[in-house]
N, C-alpha and C positions, 0 to 999 in steps of 0.2 A: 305769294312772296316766299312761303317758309319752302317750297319746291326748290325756287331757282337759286337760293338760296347754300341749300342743299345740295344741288348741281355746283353749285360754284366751288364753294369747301372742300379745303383737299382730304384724300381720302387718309384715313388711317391705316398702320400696316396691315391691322385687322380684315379692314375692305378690302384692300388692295389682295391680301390673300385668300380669300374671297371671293374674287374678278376670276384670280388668275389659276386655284389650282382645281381641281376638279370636284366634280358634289358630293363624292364619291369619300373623298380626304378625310372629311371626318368619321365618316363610318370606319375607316381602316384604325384611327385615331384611336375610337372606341375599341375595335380588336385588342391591339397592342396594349391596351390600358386594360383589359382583361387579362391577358397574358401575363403580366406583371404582376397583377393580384395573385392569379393561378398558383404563379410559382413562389408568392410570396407566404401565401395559405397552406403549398403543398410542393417542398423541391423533387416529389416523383413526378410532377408534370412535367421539368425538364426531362424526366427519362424519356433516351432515345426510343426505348418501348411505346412509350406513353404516345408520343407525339405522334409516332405511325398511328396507332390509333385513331387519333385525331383527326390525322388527315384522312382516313380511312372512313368516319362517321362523316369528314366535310363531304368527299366522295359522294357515298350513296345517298346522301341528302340533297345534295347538291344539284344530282342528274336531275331528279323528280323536281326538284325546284324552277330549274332552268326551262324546261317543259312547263310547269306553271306560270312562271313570268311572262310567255306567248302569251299564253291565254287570258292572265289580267291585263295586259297591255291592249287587250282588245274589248275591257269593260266586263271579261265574263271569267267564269269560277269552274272547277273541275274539281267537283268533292271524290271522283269514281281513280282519282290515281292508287290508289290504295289496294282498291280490290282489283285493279287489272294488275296490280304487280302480284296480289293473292294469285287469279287466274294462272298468269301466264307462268307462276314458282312451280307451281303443281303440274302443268303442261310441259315445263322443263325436264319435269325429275320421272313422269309418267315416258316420256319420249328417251331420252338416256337410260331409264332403266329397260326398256323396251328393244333396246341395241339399237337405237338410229345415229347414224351418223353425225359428229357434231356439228358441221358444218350446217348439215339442214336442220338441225336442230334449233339453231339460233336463228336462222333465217323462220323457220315457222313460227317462233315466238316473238323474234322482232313484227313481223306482218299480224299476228294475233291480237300482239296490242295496239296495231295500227287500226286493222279492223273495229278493236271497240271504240279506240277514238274517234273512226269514221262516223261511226254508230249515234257517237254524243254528238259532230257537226253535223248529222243529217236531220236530228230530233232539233237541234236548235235553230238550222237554220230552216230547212224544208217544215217542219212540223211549228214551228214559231212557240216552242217549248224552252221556257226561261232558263238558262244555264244554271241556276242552280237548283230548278226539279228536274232538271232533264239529268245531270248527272248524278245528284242524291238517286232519284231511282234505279240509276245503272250500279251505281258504288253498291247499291242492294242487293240487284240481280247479278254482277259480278261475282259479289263475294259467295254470296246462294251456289254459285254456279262452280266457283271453286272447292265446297265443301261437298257440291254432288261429287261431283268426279274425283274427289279423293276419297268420298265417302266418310269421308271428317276427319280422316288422320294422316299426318303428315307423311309424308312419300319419301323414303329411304334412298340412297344412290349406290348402287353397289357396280362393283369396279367401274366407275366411270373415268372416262376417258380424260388421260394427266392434261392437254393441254386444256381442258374445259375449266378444270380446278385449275388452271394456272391465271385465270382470267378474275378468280376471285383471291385467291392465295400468292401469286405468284410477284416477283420484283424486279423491274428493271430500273438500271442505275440508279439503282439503291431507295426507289419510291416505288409504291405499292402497284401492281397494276390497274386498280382502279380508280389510283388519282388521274394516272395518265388519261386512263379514259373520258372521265368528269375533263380534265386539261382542253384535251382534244375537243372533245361536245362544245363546251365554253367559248374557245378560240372561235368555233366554227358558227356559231350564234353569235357572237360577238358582229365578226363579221357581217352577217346577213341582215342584222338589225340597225347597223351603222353604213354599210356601204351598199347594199342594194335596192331595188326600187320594191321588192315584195315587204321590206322591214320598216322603207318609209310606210307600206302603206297600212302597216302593222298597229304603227302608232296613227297614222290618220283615221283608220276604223275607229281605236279609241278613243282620239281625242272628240270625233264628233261623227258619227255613220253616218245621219242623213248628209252631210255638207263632204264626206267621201263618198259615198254615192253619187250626186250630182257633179264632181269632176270625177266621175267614170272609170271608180276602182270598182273593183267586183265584191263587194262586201260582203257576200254569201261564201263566196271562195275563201276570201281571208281568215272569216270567221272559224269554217268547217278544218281550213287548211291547220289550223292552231292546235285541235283537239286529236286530227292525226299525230301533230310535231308531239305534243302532251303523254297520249297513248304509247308512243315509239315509246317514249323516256321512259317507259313507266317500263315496259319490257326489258330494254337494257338493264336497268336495277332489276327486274329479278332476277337475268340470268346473272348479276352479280353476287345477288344473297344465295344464290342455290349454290352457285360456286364455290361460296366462302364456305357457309354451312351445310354442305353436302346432302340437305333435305329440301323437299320442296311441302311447304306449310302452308294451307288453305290461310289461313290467318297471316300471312307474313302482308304486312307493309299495311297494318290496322293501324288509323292513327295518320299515317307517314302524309296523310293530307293537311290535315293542319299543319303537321313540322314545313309544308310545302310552300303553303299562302304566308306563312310567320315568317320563312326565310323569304320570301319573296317583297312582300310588305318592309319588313325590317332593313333590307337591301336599296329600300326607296321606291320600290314599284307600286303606282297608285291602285287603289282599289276603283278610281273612279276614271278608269284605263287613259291611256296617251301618254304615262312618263313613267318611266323607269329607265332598266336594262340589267344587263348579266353580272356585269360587272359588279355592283352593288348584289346582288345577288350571290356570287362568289362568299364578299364580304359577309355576307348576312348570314350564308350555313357557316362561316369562318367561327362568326359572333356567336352563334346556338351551339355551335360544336363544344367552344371551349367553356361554355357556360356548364354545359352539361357535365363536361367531365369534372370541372371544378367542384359542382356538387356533388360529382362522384368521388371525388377526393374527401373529400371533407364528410364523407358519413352521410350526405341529405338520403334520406329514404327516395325511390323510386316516386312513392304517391306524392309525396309533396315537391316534386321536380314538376310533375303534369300540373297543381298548380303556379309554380313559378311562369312558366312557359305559357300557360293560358292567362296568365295578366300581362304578358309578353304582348303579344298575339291585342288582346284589348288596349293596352296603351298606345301600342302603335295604331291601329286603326285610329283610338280616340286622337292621336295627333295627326294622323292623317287628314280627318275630317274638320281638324282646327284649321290645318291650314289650308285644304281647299277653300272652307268659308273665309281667309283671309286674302286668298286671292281673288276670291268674288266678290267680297267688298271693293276693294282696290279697282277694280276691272269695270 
């Protein structure tokens, strides 16, 4: 009775806005309701300085993010984006300083981190190694493998070539080039995950693999196919941070895994794969971005940011996991 009830009763503006704007709205909501603190805390936030910034930390957080959002949409975890962006900083800065041309230079790092992404869906799907030991041991043997070949110190760029640095330093129409990039990536995910048949089947791996299976998606593909897309990204940000900071650091992008699953999670992307998307994800390095800088405004030390951002990270999971158990009651 109290159902149809319910059906019948008209709806409030609330619902009705609700119905009609996207799931997405209120996480932007939350942005802007940050932003306001920001500058209310700190009017150098408005600085036009500041905010390139900003959008510069959304940027390379963002690429990495977006490469993770594939991959939980498919139920599995990529702890190794961190150290393939370690690898492939140092492969950067070893190949430019070496005088190879930049054009193959980016093409061999792009395919480098594709390679270990192959590396992670062929251990998960071929070897039937749970995505999160299969990539925690690579994230190991990566980052191991970045500190051999640098021999553990950061790799210097000397006269490298302007249009390489213009890829991390440089601006068109007046926004950084590596928003545009992150822009680009995004639009292009976007699309793939909303209007093609590989993105529906993206989220039908996640929502349930045995039941994509049996209508005759290739589930081994889709699965292995992600940790390439992941890989890629993970390449693209380094040859961003080498660009920017003209060294390629065994250590660079320690960490940048959690900032990864946080932005992605926070964005709306299940941990318990079949729903998200980018878009929320945008939002989400949007929300970490200016939180971060906020605490950078205001004095917070570095160590107590790591944990603000790790009870980030727990809360949203702990809500995440409330509200799948409420859709399973329901159901």
């Amino acid at each position: 009775m109290k159902e149809v009830e319910l059906k019948n009763k008209p709806l409030s503006i609330g619902q009705k806005l609700t119905l009609y704007l996207p799931k997405e709205s209120g996480l932007l909501w939350v942005l802007l309701a940050l932003c306001v603190v920001a500058a209310f805390l700190s009017p150098a936030f408005l600085n036009p300085l500041n905010l390139t910034n900003v959008l510069r930390q959304v940027a390379l957080f963002g690429i990495v993010s977006v490469g993770m959002t594939f991959v939980i949409l498919t139920k599995g975890i990529d702890l190794s984006v961190g150290s393939i962006l370690g690898v492939c900083a140092v492969v950067t800065a070893l190949l430019l300083t070496s005088g190879v041309n930049v054009a193959i230079v980016i093409l061999t790092v792009l395919a480098l981190g594709m390679l270990i992404g192959a590396v992670n869906g062929a251990g998960i799907t071929v070897g039937q190694v749970p995505p999160f030991i299969m990539t925690l041991g690579m994230m190991v043997m990566a980052r191991g493998l970045a500190l051999t070949i640098a021999d553990g110190q950061p790799v210097a760029l000397r006269d490298a070539a302007a249009k390489f640095m213009w890829l991390g330093r440089g601006d068109f129409l007046g926004l950084p080039v590596p928003v545009w990039i992150f822009i680009f990536i995004s639009l292009v995910s976007i699309f793939i995950l909303k209007f093609t048949p590989y993105g529906r089947q993206i989220y039908a791996v996640g929502s349930n693999a045995e039941a994509a299976r049996l209508s005759g998606i290739n589930v081994g593909f889709i699965t292995f196919s992600v940790y390439v897309i992941s890989g890629f990204l993970s390449a693209v940000t380094a040859l961003i941070f080498v660009s920017r900071l003209t060294v390629g650091e065994p250590t660079a992008g320690m960490g940048i895994e959690l900032e990864a699953i946080a932005i992605a999670v926070i964005g709306g992307t299940s941990l318990f794969g079949g729903e998200g998307g980018i878009i929320g994800t945008i939002i989400g390095a949007g929300i970490l971005a200016v939180l971060a800088n906020i605490m950078n405004l205001v004095g917070i030390s570095p160590f107590t940011q790591q944990i603000v951002k790790g009870g980030i990270i727990v809360a949203a999971v702990l809500y995440e996991m409330k509200r799948q158990r409420s859709k399973s009651s329901l159901s």
